[in-house]
C-alpha positions as CSV (number, residue, x, y, z in Angstrom):
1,X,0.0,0.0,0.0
2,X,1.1,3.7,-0.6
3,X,2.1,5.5,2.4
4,X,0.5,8.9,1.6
5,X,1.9,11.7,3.1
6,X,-1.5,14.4,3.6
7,X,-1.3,18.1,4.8
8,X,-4.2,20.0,6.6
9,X,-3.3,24.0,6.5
10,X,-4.9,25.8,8.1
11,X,-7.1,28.3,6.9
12,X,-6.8,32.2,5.4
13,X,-9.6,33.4,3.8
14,X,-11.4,35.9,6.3
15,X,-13.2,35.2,8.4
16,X,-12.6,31.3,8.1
17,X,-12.6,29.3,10.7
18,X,-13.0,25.1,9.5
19,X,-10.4,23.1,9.3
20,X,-10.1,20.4,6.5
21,X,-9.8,17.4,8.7
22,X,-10.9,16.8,12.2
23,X,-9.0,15.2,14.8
24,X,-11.1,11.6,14.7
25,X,-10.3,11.7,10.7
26,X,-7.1,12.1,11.2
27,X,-6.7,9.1,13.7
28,X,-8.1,7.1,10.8
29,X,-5.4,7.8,8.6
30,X,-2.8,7.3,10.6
31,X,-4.0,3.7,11.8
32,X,-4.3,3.0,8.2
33,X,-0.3,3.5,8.1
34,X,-0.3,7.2,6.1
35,X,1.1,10.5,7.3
36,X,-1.1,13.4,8.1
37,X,0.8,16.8,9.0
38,X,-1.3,19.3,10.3
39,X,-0.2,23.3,10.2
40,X,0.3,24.6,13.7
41,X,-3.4,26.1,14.8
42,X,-5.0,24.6,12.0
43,X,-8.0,23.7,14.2
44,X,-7.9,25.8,17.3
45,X,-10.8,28.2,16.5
46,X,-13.1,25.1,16.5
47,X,-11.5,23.6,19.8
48,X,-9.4,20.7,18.3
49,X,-6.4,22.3,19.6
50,X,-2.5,21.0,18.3
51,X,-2.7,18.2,21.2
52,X,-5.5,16.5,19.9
53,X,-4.2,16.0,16.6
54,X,-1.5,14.6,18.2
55,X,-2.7,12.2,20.2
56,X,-4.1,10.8,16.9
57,X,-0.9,10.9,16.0
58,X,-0.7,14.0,13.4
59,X,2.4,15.5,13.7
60,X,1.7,19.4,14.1
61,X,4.2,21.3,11.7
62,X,4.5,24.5,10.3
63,X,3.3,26.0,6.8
64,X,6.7,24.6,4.4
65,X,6.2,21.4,5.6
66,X,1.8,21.0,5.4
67,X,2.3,21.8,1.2
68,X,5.4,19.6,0.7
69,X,2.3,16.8,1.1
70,X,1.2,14.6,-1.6
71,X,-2.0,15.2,-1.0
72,X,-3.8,18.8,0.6
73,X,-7.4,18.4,2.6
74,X,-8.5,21.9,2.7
75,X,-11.8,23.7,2.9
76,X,-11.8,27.3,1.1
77,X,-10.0,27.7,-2.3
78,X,-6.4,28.8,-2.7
79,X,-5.9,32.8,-1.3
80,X,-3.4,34.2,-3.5
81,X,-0.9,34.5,0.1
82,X,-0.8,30.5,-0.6
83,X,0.6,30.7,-4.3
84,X,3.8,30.6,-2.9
85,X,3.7,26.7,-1.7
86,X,2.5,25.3,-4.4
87,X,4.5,22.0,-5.3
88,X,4.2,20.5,-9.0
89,X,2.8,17.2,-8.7
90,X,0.4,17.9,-5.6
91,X,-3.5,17.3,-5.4
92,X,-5.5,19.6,-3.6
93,X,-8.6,18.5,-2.3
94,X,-11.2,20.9,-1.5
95,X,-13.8,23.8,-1.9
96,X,-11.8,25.1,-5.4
97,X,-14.1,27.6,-7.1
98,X,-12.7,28.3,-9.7
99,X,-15.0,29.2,-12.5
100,X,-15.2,32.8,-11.1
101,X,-11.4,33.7,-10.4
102,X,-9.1,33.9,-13.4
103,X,-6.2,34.4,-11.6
104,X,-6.5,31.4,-9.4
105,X,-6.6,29.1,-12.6
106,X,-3.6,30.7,-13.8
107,X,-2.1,30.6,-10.3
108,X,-2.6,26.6,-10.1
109,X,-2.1,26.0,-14.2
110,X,1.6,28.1,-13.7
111,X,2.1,25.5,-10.6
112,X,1.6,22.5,-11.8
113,X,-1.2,21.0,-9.2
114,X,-4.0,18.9,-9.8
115,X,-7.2,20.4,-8.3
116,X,-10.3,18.1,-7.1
117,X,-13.3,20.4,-6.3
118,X,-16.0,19.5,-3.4
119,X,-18.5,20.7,-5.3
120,X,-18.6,18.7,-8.2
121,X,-17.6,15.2,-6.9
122,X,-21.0,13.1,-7.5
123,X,-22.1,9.7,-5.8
124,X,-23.4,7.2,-7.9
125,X,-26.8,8.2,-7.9
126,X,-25.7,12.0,-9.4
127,X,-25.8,13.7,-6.4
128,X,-23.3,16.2,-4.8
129,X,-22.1,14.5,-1.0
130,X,-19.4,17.0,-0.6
131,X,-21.5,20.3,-1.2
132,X,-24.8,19.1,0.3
133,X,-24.0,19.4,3.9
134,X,-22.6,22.9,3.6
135,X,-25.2,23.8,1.3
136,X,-27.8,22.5,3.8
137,X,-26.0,24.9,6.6
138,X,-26.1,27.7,4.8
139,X,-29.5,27.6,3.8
140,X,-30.6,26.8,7.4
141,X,-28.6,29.6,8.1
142,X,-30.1,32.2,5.1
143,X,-33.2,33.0,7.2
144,X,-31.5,33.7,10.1
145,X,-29.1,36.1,8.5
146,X,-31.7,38.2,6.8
147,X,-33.5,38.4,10.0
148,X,-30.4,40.3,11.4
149,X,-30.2,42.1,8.2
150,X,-33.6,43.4,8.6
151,X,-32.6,45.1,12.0
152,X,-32.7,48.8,11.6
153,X,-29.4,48.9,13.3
154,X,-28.3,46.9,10.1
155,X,-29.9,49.4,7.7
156,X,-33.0,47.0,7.4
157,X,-36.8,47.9,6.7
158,X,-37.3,46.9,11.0
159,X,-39.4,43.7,9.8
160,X,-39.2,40.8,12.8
161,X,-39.2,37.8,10.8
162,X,-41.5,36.0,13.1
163,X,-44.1,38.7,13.5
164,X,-46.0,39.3,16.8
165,X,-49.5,39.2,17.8
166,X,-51.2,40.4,15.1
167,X,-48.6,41.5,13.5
168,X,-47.7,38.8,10.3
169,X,-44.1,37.2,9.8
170,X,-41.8,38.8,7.1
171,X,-42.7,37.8,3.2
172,X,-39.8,35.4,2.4
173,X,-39.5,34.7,-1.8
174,X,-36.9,31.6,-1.9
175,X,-35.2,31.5,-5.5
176,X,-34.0,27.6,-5.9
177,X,-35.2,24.7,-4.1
178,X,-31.9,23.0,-4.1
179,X,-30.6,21.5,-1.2
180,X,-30.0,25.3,0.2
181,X,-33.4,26.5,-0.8
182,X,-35.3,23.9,0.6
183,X,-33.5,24.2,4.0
184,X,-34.3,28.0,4.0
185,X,-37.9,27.7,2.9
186,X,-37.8,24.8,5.9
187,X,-36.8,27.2,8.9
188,X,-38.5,30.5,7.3
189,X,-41.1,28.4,7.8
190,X,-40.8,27.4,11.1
191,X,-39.9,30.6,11.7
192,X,-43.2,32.2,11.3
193,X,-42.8,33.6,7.6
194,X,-45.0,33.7,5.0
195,X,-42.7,31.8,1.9
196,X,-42.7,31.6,-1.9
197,X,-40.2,29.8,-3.5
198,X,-39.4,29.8,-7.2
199,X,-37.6,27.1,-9.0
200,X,-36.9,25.3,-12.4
201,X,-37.4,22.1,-11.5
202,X,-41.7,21.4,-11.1
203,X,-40.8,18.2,-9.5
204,X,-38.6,19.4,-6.7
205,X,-40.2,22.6,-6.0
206,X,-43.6,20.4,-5.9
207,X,-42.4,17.8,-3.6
208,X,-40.5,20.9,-1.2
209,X,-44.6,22.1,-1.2
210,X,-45.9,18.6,-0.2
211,X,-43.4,17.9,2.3
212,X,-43.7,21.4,4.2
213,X,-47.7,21.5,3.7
214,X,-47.8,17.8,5.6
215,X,-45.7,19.2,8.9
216,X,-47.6,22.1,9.1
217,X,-46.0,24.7,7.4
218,X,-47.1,25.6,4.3
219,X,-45.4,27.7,1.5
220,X,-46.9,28.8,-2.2
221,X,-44.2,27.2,-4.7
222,X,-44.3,28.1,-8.5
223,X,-42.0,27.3,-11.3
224,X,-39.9,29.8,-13.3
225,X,-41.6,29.4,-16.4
226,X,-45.0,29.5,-14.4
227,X,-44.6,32.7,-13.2
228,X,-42.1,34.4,-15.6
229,X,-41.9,37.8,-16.3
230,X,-44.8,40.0,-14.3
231,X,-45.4,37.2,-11.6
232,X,-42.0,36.6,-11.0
233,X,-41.2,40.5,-10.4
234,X,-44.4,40.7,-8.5
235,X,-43.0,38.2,-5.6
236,X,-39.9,40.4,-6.0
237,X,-41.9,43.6,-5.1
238,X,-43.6,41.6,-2.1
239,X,-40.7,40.7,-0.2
240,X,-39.4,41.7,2.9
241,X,-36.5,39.1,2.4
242,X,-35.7,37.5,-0.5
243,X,-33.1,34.2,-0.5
244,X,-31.0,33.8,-3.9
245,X,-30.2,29.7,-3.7
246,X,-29.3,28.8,-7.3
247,X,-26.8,26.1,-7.9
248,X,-25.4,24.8,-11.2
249,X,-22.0,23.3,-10.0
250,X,-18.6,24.4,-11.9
251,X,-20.7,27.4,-13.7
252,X,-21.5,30.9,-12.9
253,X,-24.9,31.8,-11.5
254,X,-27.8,32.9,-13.9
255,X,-28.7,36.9,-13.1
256,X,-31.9,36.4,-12.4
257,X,-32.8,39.5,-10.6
258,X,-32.2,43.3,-12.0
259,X,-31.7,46.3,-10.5
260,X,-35.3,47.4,-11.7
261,X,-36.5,44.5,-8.9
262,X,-34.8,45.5,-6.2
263,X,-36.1,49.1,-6.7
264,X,-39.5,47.6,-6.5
265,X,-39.1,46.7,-3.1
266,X,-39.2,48.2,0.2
267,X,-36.4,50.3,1.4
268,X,-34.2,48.5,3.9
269,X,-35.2,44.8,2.8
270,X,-32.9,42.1,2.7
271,X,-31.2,39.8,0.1
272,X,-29.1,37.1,1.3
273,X,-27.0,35.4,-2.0
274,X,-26.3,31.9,-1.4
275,X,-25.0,31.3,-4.5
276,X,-22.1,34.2,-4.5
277,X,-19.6,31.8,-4.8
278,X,-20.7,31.2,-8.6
279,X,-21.2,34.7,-8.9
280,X,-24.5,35.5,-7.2
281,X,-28.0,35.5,-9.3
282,X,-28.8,39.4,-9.0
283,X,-27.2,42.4,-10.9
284,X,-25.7,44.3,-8.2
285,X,-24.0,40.7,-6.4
286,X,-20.4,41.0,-5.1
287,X,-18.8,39.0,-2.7
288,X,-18.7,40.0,0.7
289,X,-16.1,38.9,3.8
290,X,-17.4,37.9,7.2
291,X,-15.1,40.8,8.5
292,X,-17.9,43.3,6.6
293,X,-21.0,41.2,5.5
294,X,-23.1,43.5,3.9
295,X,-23.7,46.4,2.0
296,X,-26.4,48.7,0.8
297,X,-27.6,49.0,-2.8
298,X,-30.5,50.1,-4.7
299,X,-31.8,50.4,-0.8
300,X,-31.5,46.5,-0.4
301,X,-29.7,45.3,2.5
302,X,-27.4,42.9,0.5
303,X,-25.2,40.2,2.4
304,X,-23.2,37.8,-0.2
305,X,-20.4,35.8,1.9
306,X,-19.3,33.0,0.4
307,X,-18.2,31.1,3.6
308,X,-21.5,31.4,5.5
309,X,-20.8,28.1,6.9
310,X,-18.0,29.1,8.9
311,X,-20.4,31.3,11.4
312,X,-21.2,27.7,12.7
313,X,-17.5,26.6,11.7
314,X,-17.5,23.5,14.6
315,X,-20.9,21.8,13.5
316,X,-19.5,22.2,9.5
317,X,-16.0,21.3,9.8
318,X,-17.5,17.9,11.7
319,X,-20.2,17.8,9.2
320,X,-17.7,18.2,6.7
321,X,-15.0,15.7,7.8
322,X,-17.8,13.4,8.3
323,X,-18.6,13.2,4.4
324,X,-15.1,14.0,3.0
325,X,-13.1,10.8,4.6
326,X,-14.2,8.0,2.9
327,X,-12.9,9.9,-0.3
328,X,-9.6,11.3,1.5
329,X,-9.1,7.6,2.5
330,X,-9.5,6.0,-1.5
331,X,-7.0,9.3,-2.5
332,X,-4.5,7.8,-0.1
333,X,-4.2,4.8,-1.1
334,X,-3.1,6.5,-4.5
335,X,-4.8,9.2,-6.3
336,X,-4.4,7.6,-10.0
337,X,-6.1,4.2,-8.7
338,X,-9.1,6.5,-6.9
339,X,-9.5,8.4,-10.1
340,X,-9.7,5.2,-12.2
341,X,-12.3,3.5,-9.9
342,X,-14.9,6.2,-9.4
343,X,-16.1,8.4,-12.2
344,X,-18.1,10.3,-9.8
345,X,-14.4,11.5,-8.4
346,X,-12.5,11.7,-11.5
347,X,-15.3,14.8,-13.0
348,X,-14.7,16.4,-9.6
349,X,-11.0,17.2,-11.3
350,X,-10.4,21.0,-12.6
351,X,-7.1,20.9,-13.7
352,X,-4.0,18.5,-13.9
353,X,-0.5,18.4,-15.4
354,X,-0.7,22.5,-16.0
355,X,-4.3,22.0,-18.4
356,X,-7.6,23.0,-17.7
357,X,-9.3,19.2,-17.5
358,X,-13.2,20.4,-16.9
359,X,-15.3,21.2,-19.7
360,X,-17.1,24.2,-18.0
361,X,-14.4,25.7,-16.9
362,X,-12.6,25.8,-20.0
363,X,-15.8,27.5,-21.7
């Protein structure tokens, strides 16, 4: 058997707090006879400090020595601060969004890497295991968020989500009814709102209707082509909070919402953009960082951080170990056999050998 040698950074992008292995995956590893070097930290803001990786027998080590690994388990793509330890021949595993960053394919064509993304690997019934827990924490998370956002202290409209008395819970419009749209139209919900959520799919967006209408909590659910055009910018013009949770993995979100939309609504209502990480769905979308969530345009209370996960960074980077080992462990014992064996896997790879190797993200 190989003895892979696998590095665990730890993590730069603001405001990020996961690490790429916990301490219990790492223990697994080891007693199957590889390495696993963790970076010095790596876990700490989540409470697996550098003793418990070491008692599973990690060896804590600084920065040089995590990249000079075989193989990388990370969370968040490459910051450009991480160019610099790039080794030819490496794989990085991991959260790679590329499609919307041109400099970070050139940064990891010029180096030399191969790049296996999350969010594209697929089980073998087609759907995404490494994107669907963190998808399913940020969409519990959405309504949450655009409650704060509609705080007046925020810059919101004052709306309290769950309403009071007489008083009726915030309009909620849901775009998507994905894995992250269904868990947002879940907890809005629960959560006392009165929720609409648009999708492509008539199948899925029917059974999200059925499901929440037999529990209790009802929502109205049409399809984009049902209510195109004047229905669709009505719901718009309703809402006190409206949820963009559009996924179409490796490509850039559609731009589903104008600015014309957003000035139909209510001063100081919310939009929280799942999706920013494939470029958000609305015209005036741009990334946010934890360290400065949101920002105010067209009057809209926008918040479009691509991390959301990491507010709750213990409960994902569990969740997240949790789905990513049994793949971590088939890379280990050699990436070319894994490759070979799963096809769900082998799609999941961007770029190899200095060449663009995924179809969408070489159009």
């Amino acid at each position: 058997m190989v003895r892979m040698r696998i590095g665990v950074p730890r993590e730069i992008k603001d405001g990020e707090r996961r690490v790429g292995l916990a301490p219990d995956g790492a223990r697994r590893l080891v007693g199957a006879g590889h390495r696993v070097l963790v970076e010095r930290s790596a876990g700490a803001a989540v409470g697996f400090d550098d003793a418990s990786y070491a008692r599973c027998g990690a060896e804590v080590v600084d920065v040089r020595d995590v990249w000079r690994c075989e193989l990388i388990v990370k969370v968040k793509e490459l910051q450009p601060a991480e160019y610099e330890w790039l080794v030819r021949g490496t794989t990085i595993f991991g959260y790679a969004q590329l499609a919307r960053d041109p400099s970070l394919v050139n940064a990891v064509l010029r180096a030399g890497v191969r790049v296996i993304a999350y969010e594209l690997v697929r089980d073998a019934s087609g759907a995404l295991p490494l994107l669907a827990p963190m998808s399913r924490i940020a969409g519990r998370l959405a309504p949450l968020i655009g409650a704060q956002s509609l705080l007046t202290d925020r810059g919101g409209s004052g709306v309290l989500v769950t309403g009071v008395d007489r008083v009726s819970g915030a309009n909620v419009v849901v775009i998507g009814a994905g894995t992250a749209g269904t868990e947002a139209a879940r907890i809005a919900a629960r959560l006392g709102c009165r929720v609409t959520v648009l999708s492509r799919g008539a199948a899925r967006v029917h059974a999200l209707a059925e499901a929440l209408a037999r529990s209790g909590t009802p929502i109205i659910a049409h399809t984009m082509d049902a209510i195109r055009a004047h229905g669709f910018a009505a719901a718009i013009a309703d809402a006190d909070l409206v949820i963009g949770a559009v996924l179409d993995p490796g490509k850039l979100s559609p731009r589903l919402i104008t600015r014309a939309h957003l000035r139909s609504m209510r001063a100081g209502s919310a939009f929280v953009d799942i999706g920013i990480d494939q470029g958000g769905i609305a015209e005036t979308s741009r990334m946010t960082k934890l360290s400065s969530p949101t920002y105010v345009e067209e009057r809209i209370v926008h918040y479009a951080v691509p991390n959301m996960p990491s507010l709750v960074a213990r409960t994902a980077t569990e969740a997240l170990t949790s789905a990513t080992l049994p793949y971590v462990e088939r890379l280990a014992r050699g990436v070319s056999q894994a490759l070979a064996e799963d096809p769900g896997l082998a799609q999941a790879v961007m770029v190899a050998d200095g060449a663009i190797a995924n179809a969408d993200l070489a159009r």
